[in-house]
C-alpha positions in Angstrom: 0.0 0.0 0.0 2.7 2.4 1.0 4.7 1.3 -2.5 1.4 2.3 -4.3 1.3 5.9 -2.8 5.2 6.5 -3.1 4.9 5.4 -7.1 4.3 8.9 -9.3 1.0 8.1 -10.8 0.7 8.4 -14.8 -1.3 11.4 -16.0 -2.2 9.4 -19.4 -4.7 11.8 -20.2 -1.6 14.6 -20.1 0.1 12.7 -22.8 -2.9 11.7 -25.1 -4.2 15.2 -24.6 -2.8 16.4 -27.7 -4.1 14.4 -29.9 -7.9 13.9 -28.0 -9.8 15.4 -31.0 -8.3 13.4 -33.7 -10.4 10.7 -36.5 -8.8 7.7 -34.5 -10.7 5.5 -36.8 -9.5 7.7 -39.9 -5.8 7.1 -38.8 -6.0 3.4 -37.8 -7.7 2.5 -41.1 -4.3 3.8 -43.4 -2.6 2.1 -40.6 -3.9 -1.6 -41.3 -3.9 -1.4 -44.6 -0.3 -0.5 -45.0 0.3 -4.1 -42.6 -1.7 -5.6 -44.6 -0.2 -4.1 -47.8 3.1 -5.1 -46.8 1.7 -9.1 -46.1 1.0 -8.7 -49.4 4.2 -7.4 -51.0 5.3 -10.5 -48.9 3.2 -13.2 -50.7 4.0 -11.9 -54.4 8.1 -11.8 -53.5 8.0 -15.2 -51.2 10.3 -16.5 -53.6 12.3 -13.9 -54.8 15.4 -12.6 -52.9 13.9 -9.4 -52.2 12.8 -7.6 -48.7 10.6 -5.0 -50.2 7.7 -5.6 -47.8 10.3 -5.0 -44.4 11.1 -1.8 -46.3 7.1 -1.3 -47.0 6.8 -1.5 -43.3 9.6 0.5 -42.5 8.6 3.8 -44.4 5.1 3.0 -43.1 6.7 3.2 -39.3 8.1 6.4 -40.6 5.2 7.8 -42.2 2.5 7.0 -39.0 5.0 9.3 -36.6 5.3 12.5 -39.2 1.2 11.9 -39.1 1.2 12.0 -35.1 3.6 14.8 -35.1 1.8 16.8 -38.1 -1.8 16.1 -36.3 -1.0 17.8 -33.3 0.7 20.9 -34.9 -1.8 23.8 -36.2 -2.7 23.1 -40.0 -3.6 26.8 -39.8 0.5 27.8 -39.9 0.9 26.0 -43.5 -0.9 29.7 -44.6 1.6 31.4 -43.7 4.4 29.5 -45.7 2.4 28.1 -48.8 4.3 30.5 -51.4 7.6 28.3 -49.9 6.1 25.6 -50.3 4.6 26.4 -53.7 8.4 27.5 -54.3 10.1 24.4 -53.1 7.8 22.3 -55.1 8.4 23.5 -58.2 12.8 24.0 -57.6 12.1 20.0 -56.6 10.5 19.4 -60.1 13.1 21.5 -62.0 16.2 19.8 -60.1 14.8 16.1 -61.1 14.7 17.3 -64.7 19.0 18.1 -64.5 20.1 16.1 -62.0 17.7 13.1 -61.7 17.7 9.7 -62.0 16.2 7.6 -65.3 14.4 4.7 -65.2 12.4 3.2 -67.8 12.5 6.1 -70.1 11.5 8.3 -67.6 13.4 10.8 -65.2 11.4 11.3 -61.7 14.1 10.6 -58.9 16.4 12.3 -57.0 19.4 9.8 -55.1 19.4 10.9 -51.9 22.1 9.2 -49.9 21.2 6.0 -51.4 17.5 6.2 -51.8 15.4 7.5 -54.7 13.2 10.0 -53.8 10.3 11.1 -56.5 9.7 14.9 -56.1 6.6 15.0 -58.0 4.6 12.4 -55.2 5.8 15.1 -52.8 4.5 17.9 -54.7 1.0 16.4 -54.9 1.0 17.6 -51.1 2.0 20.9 -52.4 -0.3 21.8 -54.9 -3.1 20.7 -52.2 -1.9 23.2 -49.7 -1.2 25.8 -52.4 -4.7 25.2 -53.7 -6.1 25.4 -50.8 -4.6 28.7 -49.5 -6.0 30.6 -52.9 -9.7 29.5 -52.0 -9.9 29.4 -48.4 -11.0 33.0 -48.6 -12.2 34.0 -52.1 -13.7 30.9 -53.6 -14.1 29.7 -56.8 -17.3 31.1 -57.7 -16.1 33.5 -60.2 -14.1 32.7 -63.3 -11.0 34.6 -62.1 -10.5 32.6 -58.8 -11.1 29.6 -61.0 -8.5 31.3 -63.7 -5.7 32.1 -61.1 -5.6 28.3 -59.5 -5.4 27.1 -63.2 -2.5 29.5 -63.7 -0.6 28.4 -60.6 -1.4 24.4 -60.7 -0.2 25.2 -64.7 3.6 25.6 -63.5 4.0 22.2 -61.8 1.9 20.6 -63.8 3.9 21.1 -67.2 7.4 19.9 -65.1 5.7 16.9 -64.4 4.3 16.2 -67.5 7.3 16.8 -69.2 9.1 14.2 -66.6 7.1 12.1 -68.5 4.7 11.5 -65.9 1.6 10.9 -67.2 0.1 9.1 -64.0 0.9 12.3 -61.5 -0.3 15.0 -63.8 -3.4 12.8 -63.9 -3.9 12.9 -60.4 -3.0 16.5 -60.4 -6.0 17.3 -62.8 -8.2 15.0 -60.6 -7.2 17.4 -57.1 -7.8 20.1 -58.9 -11.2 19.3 -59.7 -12.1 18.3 -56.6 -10.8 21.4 -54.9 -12.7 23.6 -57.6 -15.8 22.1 -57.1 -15.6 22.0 -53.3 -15.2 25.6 -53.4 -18.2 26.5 -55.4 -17.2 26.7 -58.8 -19.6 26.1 -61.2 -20.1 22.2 -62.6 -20.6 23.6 -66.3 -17.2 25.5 -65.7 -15.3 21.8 -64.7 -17.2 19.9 -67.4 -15.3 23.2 -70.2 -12.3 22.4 -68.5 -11.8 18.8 -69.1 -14.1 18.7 -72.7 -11.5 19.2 -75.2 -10.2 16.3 -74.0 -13.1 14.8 -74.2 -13.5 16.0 -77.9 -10.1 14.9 -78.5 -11.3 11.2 -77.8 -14.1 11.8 -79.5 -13.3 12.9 -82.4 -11.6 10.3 -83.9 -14.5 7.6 -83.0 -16.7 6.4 -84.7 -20.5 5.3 -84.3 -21.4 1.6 -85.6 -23.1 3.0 -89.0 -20.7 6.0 -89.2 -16.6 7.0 -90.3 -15.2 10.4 -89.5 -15.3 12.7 -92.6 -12.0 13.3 -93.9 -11.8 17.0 -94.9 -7.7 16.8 -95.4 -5.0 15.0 -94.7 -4.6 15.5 -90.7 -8.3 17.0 -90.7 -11.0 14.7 -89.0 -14.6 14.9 -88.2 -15.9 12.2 -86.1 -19.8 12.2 -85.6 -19.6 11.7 -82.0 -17.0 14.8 -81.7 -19.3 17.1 -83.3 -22.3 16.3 -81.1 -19.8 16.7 -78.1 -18.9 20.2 -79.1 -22.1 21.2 -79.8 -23.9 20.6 -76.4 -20.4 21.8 -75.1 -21.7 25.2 -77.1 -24.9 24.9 -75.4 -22.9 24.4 -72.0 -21.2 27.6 -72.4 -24.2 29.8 -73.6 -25.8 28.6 -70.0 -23.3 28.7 -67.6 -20.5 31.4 -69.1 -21.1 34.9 -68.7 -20.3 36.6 -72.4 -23.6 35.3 -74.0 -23.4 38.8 -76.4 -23.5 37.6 -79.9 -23.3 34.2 -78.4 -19.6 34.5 -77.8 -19.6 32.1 -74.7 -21.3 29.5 -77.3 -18.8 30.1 -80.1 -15.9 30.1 -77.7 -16.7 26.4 -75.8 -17.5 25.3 -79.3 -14.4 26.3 -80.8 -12.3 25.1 -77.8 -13.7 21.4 -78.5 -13.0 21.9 -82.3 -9.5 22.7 -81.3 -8.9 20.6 -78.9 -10.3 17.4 -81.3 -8.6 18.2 -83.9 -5.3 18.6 -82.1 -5.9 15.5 -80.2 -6.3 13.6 -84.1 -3.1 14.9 -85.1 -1.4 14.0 -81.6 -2.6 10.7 -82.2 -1.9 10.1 -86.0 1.6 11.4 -85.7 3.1 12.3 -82.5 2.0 9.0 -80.5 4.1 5.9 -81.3 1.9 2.5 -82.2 2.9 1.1 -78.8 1.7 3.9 -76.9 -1.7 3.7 -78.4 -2.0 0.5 -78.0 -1.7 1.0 -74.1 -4.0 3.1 -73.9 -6.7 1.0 -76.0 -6.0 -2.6 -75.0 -7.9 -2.1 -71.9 -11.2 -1.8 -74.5 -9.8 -5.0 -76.6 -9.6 -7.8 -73.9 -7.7 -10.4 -74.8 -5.5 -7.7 -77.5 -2.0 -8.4 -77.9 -1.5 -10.9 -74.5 2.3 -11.3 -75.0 2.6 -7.3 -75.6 1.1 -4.2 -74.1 -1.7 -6.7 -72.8 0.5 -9.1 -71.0 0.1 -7.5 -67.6 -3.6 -6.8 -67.5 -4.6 -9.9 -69.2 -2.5 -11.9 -66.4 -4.1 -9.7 -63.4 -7.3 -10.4 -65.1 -6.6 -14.2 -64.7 -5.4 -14.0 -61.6 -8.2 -12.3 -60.2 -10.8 -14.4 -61.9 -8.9 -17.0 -60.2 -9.2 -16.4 -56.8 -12.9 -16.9 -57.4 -14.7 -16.1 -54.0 -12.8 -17.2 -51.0 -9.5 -16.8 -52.6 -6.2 -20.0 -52.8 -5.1 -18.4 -49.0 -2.4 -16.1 -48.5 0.8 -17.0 -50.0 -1.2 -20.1 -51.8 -1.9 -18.3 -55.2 -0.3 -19.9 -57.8 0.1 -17.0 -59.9 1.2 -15.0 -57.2 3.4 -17.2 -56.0 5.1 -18.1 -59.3 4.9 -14.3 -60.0 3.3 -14.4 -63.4 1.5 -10.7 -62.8 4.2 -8.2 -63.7 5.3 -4.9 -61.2 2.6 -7.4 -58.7 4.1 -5.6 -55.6 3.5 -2.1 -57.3 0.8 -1.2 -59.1 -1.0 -4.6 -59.8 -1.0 -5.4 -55.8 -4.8 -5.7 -55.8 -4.6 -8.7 -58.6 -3.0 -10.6 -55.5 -5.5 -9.3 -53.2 -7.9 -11.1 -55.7 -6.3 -14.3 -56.2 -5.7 -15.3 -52.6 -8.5 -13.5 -50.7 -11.2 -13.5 -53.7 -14.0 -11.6 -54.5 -14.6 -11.5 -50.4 -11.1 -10.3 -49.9 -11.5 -7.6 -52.6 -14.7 -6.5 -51.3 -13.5 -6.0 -47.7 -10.6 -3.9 -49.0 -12.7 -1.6 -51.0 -14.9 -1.2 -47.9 -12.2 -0.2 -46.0 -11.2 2.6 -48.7 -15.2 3.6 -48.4 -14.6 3.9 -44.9 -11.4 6.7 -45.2 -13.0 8.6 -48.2 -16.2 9.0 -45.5 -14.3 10.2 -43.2 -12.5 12.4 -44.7 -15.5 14.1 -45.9 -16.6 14.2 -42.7 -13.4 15.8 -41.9 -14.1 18.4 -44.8 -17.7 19.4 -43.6 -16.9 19.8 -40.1 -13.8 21.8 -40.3 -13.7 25.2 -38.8 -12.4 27.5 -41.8 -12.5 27.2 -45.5 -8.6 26.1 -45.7 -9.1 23.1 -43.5 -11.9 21.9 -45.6 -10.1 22.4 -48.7 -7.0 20.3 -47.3 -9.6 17.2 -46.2 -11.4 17.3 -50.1 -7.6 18.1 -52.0 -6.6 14.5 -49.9 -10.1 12.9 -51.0 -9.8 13.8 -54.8 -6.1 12.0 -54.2 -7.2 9.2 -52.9 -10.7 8.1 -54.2 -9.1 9.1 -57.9 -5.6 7.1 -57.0 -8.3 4.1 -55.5 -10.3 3.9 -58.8 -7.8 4.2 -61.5 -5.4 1.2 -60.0 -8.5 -0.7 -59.2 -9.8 -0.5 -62.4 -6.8 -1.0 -64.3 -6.2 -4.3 -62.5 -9.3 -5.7 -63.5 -9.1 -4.3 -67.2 -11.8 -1.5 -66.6 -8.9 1.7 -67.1 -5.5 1.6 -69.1 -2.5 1.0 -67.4 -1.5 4.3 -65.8 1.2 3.5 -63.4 -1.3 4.7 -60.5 -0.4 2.8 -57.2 -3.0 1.7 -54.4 -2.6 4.2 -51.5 -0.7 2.5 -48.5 -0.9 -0.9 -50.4 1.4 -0.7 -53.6 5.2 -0.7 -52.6 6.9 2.8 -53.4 8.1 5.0 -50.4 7.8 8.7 -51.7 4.1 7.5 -52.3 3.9 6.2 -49.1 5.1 9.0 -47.2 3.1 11.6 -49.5 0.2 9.6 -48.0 0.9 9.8 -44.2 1.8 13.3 -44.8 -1.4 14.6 -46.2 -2.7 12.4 -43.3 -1.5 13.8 -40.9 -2.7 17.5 -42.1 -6.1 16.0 -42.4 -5.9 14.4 -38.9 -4.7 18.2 -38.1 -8.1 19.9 -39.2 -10.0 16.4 -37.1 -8.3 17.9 -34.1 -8.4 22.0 -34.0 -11.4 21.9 -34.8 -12.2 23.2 -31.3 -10.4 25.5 -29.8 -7.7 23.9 -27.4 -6.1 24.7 -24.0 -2.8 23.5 -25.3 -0.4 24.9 -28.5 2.6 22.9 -29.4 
């Protein structure tokens, strides 16, 4: 009894204070599925002399104490430095472009003492806060707010691109999006933004009954193209405010000529045969297996395999004999599939239901506009991120090089992740006012 009373007692609440407001179930959902992402990375490199799931773990480790460290620090001071950070993105971008690393045909890392580190995952966590700090008080419900985040995002953007990464500036477009709409901008304004693509598509398909009309050499029409820019017309003349003489219908209309008829010359004579064909074999199952459509016809397979309980983990023949290509990267989910099975797959997506919810949660109960903006830039990451890999491993999207958040091996993408977490987890937890300030 007197050993009790001598013994200091343990304020736990003194130490868990900081963190009291925090999404507990937000942060432990990440959490388990980077374990159970790096079980995985175990299964499809059981018999390969590689450690990649230890270092999965690792970065993971790494990542869940920069979260606990970022969630009890004031989101509210990345206002006051989001020019640096805007800055530091972009002299990141530019360095990789001189003094980066290659690796299949691309150039996207830096070596830092010993490790490759991919600038342009980082400055995904950039653009968010950057984004965020230009709507938080004048939003996007006016064509020049919309206008000005364009003009910034533009910078970043064309470095990446020009990397080549394809798969980054895609999730850039899809953040931006998000973050536009969240803030009010009009949904006619987003649909003008991404139709020329759209028309570029469009343009050089045809319907069952119908070619495109050849007017010259590089000069298409395809039937579907012209429909598009037409109601793309009629989208501008409702929702764009220089209706005089019809200008706001002339000028969507001519944007989606353009843009279609740039996107048929792109794809006649800038694009080689290989890279059209990965972008189409997705719509041609079963298209050139020992080619472009090796790896998603073999994720198909294994996946159809796994049929509804799944082999068991590390039981999947095709897993185990490793006959899905970059398995431990982007076609992790394939394994997921083949030794869990449809059950497997279904739980995991319900657990990346469960984070998007809550970080929308997150969004609409923040205290100011820049917290909210944070929790949607981090949903239109993730959900997009989620639905492009997904679909790509099961033959619904072409192969974009998008890896499943916390799940897919790669430790910039992993710590991009955790980060942004952590900011998130930030807004969960001032969103009262607090008796203590780090």
């Amino acid at each position: 009894m007197l050993l009790k009373r001598s013994l200091p007692k343990i304020q736990w609440k003194y130490w868990v204070k900081p963190w009291q407001q925090m999404d507990w179930l937000l942060f432990a959902l990440p959490v388990g599925v980077s374990i159970f992402g790096g079980i995985m990375i175990l299964s499809t490199e059981l018999k390969q002399p590689v450690t990649d799931w230890w270092w999965h773990w690792m970065i993971a480790g790494i990542g869940t104490l920069i979260a606990l460290f970022l969630a009890r620090s004031r989101y509210e001071n990345l206002l006051q430095w989001h020019w640096v950070t805007y800055a530091l993105t972009n002299i990141s971008l530019i360095v990789v472009m001189y003094a980066g690393a290659s690796a299949k045909g691309a150039q996207r890392w830096i070596s830092i003492g010993g490790f490759n580190v991919q600038p342009s995952e980082f400055a995904k966590v950039g653009i968010i806060i950057t984004i965020a700090a230009l709507l938080h008080k004048r939003t996007a419900s006016s064509l020049e707010s919309v206008a000005k985040v364009l003009a910034i995002v533009a910078i970043p953007w064309g470095l990446v691109f020009k990397q080549p990464d394809l798969a980054t500036s895609l999730v850039f477009g899809a953040i931006v999006l998000g973050m536009l709409y969240w803030a009010n901008a009009n949904p006619g304004w987003l649909i003008l933004l991404i139709s020329p693509v759209v028309a570029a598509i469009l343009f050089s398909t045809s319907w069952p009954l119908s070619e495109p009309f050849i007017l010259f050499k590089h000069i298409a029409l395809g039937p579907l193209g012209l429909l598009w820019a037409l109601a793309m017309g009629v989208l501008g003349w409702q929702t764009l405010p220089w209706r005089r003489f019809g200008l706001s219908a002339i000028g969507a209309w001519g944007l989606n000529m353009l843009g279609g008829e740039l996107g048929v010359y792109v794809w006649n004579n800038v694009l080689h045969d290989y890279q059209k064909n990965r972008l189409t074999v997705f719509l041609r199952p079963g298209h050139d297996i020992l080619g472009v459509g090796y790896h998603q016809h073999q994720s198909r397979i294994a996946i159809g395999a796994g049929e509804v309980w799944g082999w068991g983990l590390f039981k999947g023949p095709m897993t185990q004999l490793n006959f899905v290509p970059e398995q431990h990267t982007d076609f992790i989910f394939s394994a997921v599939g083949e030794e869990f099975g449809l059950i497997g797959c279904l739980v995991v997506l319900f657990v990346f239901c469960l984070i998007c919810f809550r970080l929308l949660h997150i969004a609409q109960t923040a205290k100011d506009n820049f917290g909210s903006l944070l929790a949607i830039g981090f949903l239109s990451m993730i959900l997009f991120q989620l639905l492009v890999n997904v679909g790509m491993t099961v033959g619904l999207a072409p192969v974009a090089g998008i890896p499943l958040p916390w799940m897919s091996y790669g430790r910039s993408a992993m710590l991009t992740n955790f980060i942004c977490l952590g900011i998130v987890e930030s807004v969960a937890n001032f969103r009262q006012r607090q008796k203590y300030y780090l």
